[in-house]
Structures are given as C-alpha cells and as structure tokens.
N, C-alpha and C positions, 0 to 999 in steps of 0.2 A: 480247375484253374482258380488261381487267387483272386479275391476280390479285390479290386482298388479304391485306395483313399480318395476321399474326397474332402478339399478343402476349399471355403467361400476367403476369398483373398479381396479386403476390404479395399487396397488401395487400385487394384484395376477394376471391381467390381464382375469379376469372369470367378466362378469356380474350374481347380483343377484338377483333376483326375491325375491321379500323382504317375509318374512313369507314360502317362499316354497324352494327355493336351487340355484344354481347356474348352469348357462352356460357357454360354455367356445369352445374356437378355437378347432377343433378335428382334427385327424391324416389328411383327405379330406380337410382341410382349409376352412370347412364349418361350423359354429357356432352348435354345440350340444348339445340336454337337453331329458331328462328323460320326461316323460310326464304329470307326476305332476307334475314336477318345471315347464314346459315350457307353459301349458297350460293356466292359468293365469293371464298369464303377459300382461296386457293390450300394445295393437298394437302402440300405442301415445307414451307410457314412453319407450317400446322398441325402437322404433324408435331415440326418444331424447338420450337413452342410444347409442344408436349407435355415433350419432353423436355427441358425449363426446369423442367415440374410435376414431371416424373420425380427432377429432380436438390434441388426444394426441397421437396416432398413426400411422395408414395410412388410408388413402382416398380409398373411394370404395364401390363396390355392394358388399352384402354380405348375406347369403343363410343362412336356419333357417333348422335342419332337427331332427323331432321329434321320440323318440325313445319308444316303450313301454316296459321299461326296467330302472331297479333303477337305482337311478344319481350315486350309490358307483356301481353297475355291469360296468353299462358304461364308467366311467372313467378307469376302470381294463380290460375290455375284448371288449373296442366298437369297434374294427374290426371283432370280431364274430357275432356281430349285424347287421340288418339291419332295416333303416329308415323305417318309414311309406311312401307309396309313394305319399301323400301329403304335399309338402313343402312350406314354402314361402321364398321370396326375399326380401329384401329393396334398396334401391339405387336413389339416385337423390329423396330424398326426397316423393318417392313412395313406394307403398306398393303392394304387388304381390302376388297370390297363383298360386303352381307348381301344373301342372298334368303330368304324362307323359303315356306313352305307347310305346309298342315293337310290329309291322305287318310286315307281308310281306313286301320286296321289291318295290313290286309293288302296294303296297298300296299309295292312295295320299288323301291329303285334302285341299278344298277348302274354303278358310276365309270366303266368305260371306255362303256359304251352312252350313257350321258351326254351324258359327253364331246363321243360322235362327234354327238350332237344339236346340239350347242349350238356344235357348230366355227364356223359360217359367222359366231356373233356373236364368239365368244374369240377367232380372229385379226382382226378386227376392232375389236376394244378393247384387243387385247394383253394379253387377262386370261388366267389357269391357273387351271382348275379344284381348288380343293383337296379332300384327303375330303369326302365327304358326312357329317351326322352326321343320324343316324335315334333318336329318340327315341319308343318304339313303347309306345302304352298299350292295355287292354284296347280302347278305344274310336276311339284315333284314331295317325297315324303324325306326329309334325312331325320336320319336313324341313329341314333348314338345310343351304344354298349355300353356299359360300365361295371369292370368287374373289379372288388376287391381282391387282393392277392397278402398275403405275407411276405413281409421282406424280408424276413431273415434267413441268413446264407444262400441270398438270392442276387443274381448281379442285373445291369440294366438289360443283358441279351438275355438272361430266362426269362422276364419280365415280358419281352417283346416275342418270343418264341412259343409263352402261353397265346399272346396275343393271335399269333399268327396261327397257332393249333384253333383257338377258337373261333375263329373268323373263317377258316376252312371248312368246321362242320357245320358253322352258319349257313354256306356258303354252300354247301351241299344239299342242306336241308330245302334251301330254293331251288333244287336244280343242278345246280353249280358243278363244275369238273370235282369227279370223286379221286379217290386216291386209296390204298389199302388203308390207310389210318381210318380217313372217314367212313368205308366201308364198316369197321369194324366198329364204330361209333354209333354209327346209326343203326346197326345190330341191337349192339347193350341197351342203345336208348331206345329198343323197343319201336325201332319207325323203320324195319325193311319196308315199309311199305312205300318211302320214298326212292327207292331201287328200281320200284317199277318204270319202264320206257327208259333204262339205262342200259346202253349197247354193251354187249359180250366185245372183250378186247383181247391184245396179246398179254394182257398179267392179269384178267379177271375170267376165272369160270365157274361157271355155274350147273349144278343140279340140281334137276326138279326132286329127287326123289333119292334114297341111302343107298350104297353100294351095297349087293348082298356080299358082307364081306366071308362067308364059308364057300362062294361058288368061285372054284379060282379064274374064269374069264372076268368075273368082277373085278379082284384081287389085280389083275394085270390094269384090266381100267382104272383103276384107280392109282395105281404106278404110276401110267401113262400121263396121268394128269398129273400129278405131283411132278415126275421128272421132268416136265415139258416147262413150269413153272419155274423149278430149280436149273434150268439149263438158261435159263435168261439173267442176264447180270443184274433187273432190276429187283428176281424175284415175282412174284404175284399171290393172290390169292385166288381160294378155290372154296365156294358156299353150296352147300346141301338145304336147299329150301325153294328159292330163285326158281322160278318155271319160266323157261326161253320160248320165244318163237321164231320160226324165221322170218324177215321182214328183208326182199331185198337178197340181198349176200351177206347178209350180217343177223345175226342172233340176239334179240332182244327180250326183257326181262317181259314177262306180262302180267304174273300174277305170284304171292306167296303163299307156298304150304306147306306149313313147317310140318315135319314128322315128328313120329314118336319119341319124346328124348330115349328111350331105351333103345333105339336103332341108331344114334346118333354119337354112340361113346366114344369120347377120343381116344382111350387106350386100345380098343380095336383098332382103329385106325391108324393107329402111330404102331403097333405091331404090325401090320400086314405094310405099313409104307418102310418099315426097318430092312422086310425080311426082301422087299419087290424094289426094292430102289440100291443099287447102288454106283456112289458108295451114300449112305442115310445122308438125306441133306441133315445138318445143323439149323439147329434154336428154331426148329418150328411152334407155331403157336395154334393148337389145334384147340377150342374151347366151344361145347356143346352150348347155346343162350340160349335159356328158357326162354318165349316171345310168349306164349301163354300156357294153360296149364296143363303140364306133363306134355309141350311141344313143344320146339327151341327152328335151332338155325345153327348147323355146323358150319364152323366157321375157320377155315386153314390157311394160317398165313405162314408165306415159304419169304424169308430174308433173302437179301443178295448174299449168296454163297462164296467160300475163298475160292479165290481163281484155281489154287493147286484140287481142287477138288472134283472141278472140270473134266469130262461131261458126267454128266447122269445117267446112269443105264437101269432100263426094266431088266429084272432078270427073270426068266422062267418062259417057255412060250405053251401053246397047247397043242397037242398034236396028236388025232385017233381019238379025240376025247382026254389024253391023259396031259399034265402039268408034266414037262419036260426042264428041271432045272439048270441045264447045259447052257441053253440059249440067252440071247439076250438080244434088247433093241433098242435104241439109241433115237431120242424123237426130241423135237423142237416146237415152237407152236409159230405159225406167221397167219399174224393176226386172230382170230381168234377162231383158229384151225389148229390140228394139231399133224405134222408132217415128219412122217420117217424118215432117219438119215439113210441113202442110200449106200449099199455093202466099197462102193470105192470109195466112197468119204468116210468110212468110219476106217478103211485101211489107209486112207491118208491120213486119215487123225493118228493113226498110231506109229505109221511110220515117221510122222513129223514128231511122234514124241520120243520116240527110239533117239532121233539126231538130235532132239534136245538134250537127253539123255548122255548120249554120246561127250558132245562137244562139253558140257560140264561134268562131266569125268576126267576130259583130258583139260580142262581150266583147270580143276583140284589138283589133277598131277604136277601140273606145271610148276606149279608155288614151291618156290624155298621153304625147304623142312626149316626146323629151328638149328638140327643142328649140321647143317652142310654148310 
C-alpha cells in the first residue's frame, strides 16, 4: 500500500493526510486522528510535516494517539474516547513507538532482562529498546516502553503494528494470553520456561519427547497431530520440548526438556508430514531452537490453510504390525483432544462434495459460449 502525504496546513493549523483527513492538536496536547486518516500516512512525510510545525510554530516532541473512532466523532466528543494504547512519538528527528502498562507497586523491570525478552520481536521490527521509565506510586507502577523504530517506507499502521507485536510478547512474558506468534517468540528468546502452567488448547500441542520418526506408529502420530492442527481454520502450533501433565480435564505444561538437536531435524519431519498428510498442509514453519547447548525446542507452526484444501487426511494405517498405505483417517481436535471423524461423516463429506461438484459443473455449462 502507498504511503500518504502529509502536509502541516498553516491556516487551519490541522495536518492532512492527502486522500484520507486530517490531524490536529486535541484537548491532551497530543496530536489526534481517527484511524483511517492516521493510518496511512507514511512515517517520513509525517515527520517533514512536523518539522514545517516546528519551523512555523513551536519547537518540540510531539505524541501521535490513534483513535478507532470517526475523524467527525472525534473532533465532537474526543474526551469520551479513548486512544489505542499504542502510540508513537517524534522528537529530535527520531521516531518512537509507545507501550505502556499499569502493575503493582512492587513490580520492577530490568533494561537488559527485557531486552533479552523481547529480542525475537526488536530484530524483527528493527526497533531498540530505550529506558524504561518507571513511575511508581504508593498503589500502582506505570510502565512506559520506548522503542526506536525507522521510518523509512514505514506507514503510521506498521508503526502501531510493531507496537502491538511488542506489547504482546511483553504481555506474554507476564503471563498474558499467548498466541502462536508469542509462542514462537518466547522460543527464540530463549524463555520456554515461561510456558510453564500454560494450558494445552484446541491450536497448541505439546511433546515431551521426539517422535521416533523410523517407527511407523510414530509416523502416523505425528500426522495425526499435524492434520488435527491443519484441519482448524486458525491453524495452531505443535512444540517437541513442553512436558504436559494432566491437571483436571485439561493438560498443562509443567516442566521443559529440550532434546537432542539431532532428533529434532526439521527436514525429517516435513518428509514424513509430506508423505502421512494429505493433501501436505502449505507454508509450514518447522524450525529446530537451539535453548542450550546441542538442545533446542521443535517448534511447528501450521498457518490457516486454503479452504479448497479442506480436510486433511492421515494416510496409511497399521494392521498385523504391517503400514497399510490404502487407508486413511480424517481427525479434528475439540479442545485440546484429538477426535476421529466418524466413517458417516467422512461419507457425508464427500457426498456433499460430489453435489458441490455437481451443481458447478452444470453452472459452467450453462454460461453463454462466446460464440452461440
């Protein structure tokens, strides 16, 4: 997407974001925009438009705070509103994305521990972590982020979307609701160990230990989980490290112990899921993480799949002891189980795909050739 112009328009004192609306000083003294105008506007021309204000105005930092809410609501009622809480800053010719957060008192943090948290998203956005600053009152701690970023061929929604990537694995790193991103984050950066007492779900699973990929009952487990993963619209991941327990009705992480990286090779794995899956989900991302030495954390993330690609099937079953590749089985996961489709659902599936079949066959026929 193109980035949009930005011009500082001395006689209303509102910059506009050329093709989408205007910004402008708000009741806070901090620059305001609706989220279609503000999104847009490439990071460079905002910048220059500032420093137009700078040069016919006053001198200074000055704070960017995005609203999701129309540019005619906001100008009427922006004290009802409240920002997103990813902002950015300009100043001194730099560019900045805000995070904040509200803890305890006694909550503290430490720049370089941080840091080493949040690596796998900063070289990733190409952002630096700046000071923390710690604002600590008898009752609560706020916490303000500051990362540098580049603006160039950067718009105000990349800007806000590093924001939001980072504030996620912040946010994980306390605790916080994970998601395959962070999952995989907090891999590279070296901290499964914050995985621990995070519940097994419908898009996360886990093994304590490698699939012995030469024994073919492994081979189908290992399908089995794959397919189960790729048969859900959102996709999920699946980690060889993670030791479950059950707690409950539900599977909980309790401890990690990464294997050998040499039992952990992704190209095993993405052959034996090529040859036991079909048809092969697409763009998986299977990457061994070393966590210490010569021991890692397989780590398999399944994308939401094209709908035409619908369902996933194991193929091969065992039977007498011998791999029978005739067969096949068709499995889903509800919750974070994995459940086989029963033989009249998988012939309903196919009979409904026959009639799908069908009735666009006879749509094609119907259509006027060019030349009747």
């Amino acid at each position: 997407m193109a980035l949009a112009r930005v011009r500082w328009r001395l006689k209303d004192e509102e910059f506009e974001v050329e093709d989408h609306g205007r910004l402008w000083f708000g009741d806070s003294g901090m620059i305001v925009g609706a989220s279609d105008v503000a999104e847009p506007a490439g990071l460079t021309e905002l910048n220059h438009a500032l420093d137009r204000y700078r040069a016919t105005m006053y001198d200074g930092d000055f704070e960017l705070a995005v609203y999701d809410e129309s540019e005619e609501c906001l100008r009427s009622e922006e004290e009802f509103f409240s920002p997103r809480p990813i902002g950015l800053e300009f100043g001194g010719g730099h560019t900045f994305v805000i995070v904040q957060g509200v803890f305890a008192p006694t909550t503290r943090f430490d720049q370089a521990e941080l840091a080493a948290r949040l690596r796998p998203q900063l070289q990733r956005h190409r952002a630096t972590l700046m000071p923390i600053s710690e604002d600590v009152t008898a009752t609560e701690n706020f916490v303000r982020l500051t990362f540098e970023i580049s603006p160039r061929g950067r718009s105000v929604r990349d800007a806000l979307a590093t924001g939001d990537d980072l504030n996620r694995l912040w946010q994980a790193t306390l605790g916080g609701e994970l998601s395959p991103e962070t999952v995989r984050d907090l891999v590279h950066a070296q901290r499964p160990e914050l995985l621990i007492d995070q519940v097994e779900s419908d898009w996360l699973e886990c093994k304590g230990r490698p699939y012995r990929l030469a024994d073919p009952l492994e081979q189908l487990e290992l399908a089995k989980d794959i397919a189960m993963l790729a048969n859900r619209p959102d996709g999920g991941v699946l980690l060889i490290g993670p030791v479950t327990r059950t707690r409950g009705d539900r599977d909980v992480i309790r401890k990690i112990l990464p294997p050998a990286m040499s039992d952990i090779r992704p190209a095993g794995y993405q052959g034996v899921i090529d040859r036991r899956v079909f048809p092969p989900p697409r763009d998986l991302a299977i990457e061994a993480i070393e966590i210490e030495p010569d021991k890692g954390i397989l780590f398999v993330g399944v994308p939401p799949q094209p709908q035409a690609l619908f369902p996933f099937l194991v193929v091969g079953a065992i039977v007498d002891g011998k791999m029978l590749g005739n067969h096949f089985s068709l499995v889903h996961r509800r919750g974070d189980r994995g459940v086989a489709t029963r033989p009249e659902e998988v012939h309903g599936l196919l009979v409904a795909g026959r009639v799908a079949l069908s009735k666009a066959a006879e749509h094609e026929a119907a259509k006027p050739r060019p030349d009747d």
